[in-house]
C-alpha positions in Angstrom: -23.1 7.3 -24.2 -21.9 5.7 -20.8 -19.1 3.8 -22.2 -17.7 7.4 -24.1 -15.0 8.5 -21.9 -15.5 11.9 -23.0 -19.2 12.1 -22.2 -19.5 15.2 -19.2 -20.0 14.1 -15.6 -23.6 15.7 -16.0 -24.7 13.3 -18.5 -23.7 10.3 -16.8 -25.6 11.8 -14.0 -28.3 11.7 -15.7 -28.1 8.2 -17.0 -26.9 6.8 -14.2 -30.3 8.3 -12.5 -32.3 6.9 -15.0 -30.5 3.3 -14.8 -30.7 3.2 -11.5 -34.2 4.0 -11.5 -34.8 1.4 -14.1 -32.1 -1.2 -12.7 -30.0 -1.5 -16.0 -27.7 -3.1 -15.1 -25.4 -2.8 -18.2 -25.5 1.0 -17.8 -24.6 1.2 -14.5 -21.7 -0.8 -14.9 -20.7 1.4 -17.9 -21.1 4.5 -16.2 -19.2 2.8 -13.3 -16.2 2.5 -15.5 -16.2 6.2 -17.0 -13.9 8.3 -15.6 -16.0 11.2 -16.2 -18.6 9.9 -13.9 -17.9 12.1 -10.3 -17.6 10.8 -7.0 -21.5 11.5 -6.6 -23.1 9.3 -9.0 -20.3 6.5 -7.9 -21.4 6.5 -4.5 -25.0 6.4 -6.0 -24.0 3.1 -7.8 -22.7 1.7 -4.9 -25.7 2.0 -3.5 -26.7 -0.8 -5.6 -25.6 -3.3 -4.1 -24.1 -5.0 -7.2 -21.2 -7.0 -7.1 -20.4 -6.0 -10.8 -20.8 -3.0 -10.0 -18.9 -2.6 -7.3 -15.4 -4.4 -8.8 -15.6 -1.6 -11.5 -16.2 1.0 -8.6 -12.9 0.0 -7.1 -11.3 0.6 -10.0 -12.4 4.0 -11.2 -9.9 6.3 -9.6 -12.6 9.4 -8.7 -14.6 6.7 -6.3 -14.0 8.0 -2.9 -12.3 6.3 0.0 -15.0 5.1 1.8 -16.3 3.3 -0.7 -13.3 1.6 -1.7 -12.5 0.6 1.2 -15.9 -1.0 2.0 -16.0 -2.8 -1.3 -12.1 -4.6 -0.5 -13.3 -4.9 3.1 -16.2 -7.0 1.3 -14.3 -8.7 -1.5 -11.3 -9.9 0.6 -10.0 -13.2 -0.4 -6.9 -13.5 -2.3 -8.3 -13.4 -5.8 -10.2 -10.3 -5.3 -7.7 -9.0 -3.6 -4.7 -9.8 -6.1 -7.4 -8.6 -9.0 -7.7 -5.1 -7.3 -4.2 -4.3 -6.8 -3.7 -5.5 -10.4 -6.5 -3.8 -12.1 -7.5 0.2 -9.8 -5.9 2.8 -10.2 -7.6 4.6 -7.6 -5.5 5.9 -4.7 -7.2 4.8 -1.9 -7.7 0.9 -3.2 -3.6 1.1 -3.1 -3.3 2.8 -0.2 -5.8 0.5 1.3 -4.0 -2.4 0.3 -1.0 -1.6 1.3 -2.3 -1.0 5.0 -3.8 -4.1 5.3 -3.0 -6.7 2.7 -1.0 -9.7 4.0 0.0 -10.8 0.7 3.6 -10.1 -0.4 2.1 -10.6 -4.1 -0.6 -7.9 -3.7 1.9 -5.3 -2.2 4.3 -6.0 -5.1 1.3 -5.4 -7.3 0.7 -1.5 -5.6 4.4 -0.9 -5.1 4.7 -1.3 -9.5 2.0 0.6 -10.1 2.5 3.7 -12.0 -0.1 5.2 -10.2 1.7 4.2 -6.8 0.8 7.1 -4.2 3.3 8.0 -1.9 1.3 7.4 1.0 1.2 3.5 0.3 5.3 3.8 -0.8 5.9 5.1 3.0 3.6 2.0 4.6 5.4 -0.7 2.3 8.8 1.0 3.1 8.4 -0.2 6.6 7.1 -4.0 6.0 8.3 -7.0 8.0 9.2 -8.5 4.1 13.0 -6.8 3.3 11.5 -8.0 -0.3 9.1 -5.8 -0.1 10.8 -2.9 1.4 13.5 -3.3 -1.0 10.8 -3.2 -3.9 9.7 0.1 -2.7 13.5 1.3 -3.0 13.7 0.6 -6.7 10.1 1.9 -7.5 9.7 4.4 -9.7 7.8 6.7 -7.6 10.1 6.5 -4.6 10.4 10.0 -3.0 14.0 11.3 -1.6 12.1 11.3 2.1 11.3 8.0 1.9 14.9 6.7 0.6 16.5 8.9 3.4 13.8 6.9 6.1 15.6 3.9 4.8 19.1 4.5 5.5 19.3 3.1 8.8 17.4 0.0 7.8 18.1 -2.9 9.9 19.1 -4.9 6.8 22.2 -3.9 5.2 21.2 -4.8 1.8 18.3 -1.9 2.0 20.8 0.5 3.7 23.1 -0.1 1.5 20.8 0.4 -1.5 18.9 3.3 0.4 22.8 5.0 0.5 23.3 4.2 -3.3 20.0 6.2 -4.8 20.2 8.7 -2.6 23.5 9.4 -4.1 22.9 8.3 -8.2 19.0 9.2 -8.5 18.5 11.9 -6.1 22.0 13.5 -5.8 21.4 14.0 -9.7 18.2 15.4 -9.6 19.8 18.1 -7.2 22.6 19.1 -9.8 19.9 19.5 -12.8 17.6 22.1 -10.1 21.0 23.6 -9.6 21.9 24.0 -13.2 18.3 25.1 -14.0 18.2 27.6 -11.1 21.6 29.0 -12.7 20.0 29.0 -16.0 17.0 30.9 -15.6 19.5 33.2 -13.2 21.8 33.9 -16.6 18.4 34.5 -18.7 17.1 36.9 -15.8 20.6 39.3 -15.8 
């Protein structure tokens, strides 16, 4: 039942009551991975004080910020680190790396995630690495604002590039709103 990602948060509450109360380990860890299981009965886990535990709470993406920062700010060398921004997809582990990661590796890692917030996109997009700025250029879930920030980059290169998305990616974007607006105008009359 803990390992069934469609099991309710209410359930897992009340295994993860009962596990904790009986230390299973196995269940915890389970119901650390659901992603059914709410911030509440996360935090409860990490109460635990399991390492185990506490790798797959950094990965569940309802485990609040707090936490997640506490468990990186615990399991900060470079392979727990490089594992994290591999493996969460939790917001606040990314944005959390981003802020304070000194590894160009690991902020590649966040930058290509899919699940990418914005929030880490604007931290990377002012990095000392032009690598890494110019990674956040050609991410997928660059924003327009964050392209525009760019344009008076001291490197030319991310200028240059900044200049040449705003004008292919975003300038297109802005013709197909247009064309919609004017659609849905001509369905309207």
């Amino acid at each position: 039942i803990a390992t069934n990602q469609n099991t309710p948060a209410s359930a897992l509450s009340y295994l993860a009551k009962k596990a904790i109360l009986h230390n299973n380990k196995n269940v915890k860890i389970a119901i650390a991975k659901n992603k059914n299981a709410s911030p509440e009965i996360l935090y409860d886990l990490w109460l635990c004080n399991d390492e185990s535990i506490d790798y797959e709470l950094a990965l569940n993406p309802n485990t609040i910020k707090d936490v997640v920062n506490s468990i990186i700010e615990n399991y900060n060398d470079y392979d727990d680190l490089y594992f994290f921004s591999r493996y969460t997809t939790n917001k606040h582990a990314l944005i959390y790396l981003a802020k304070n990661s000194n590894y160009d590796r690991i902020k590649l890692n966040v930058i290509k995630k899919k699940t990418c917030p914005v929030e880490a996109l604007q931290i990377l997009s002012k990095d000392n690495d032009v690598n890494i700025r110019f990674n956040v250029l050609i991410s997928d879930n660059v924003t327009k604002e964050i392209v525009e920030s760019m344009l008076n980059d001291e490197n030319i290169r991310i200028s240059n590039t900044a200049q040449q998305i705003l004008e292919d990616k975003f300038k297109n974007s802005n013709i197909k709103e247009s064309l919609i607006k004017q659609y849905i105008q001509l369905m309207m009359s």
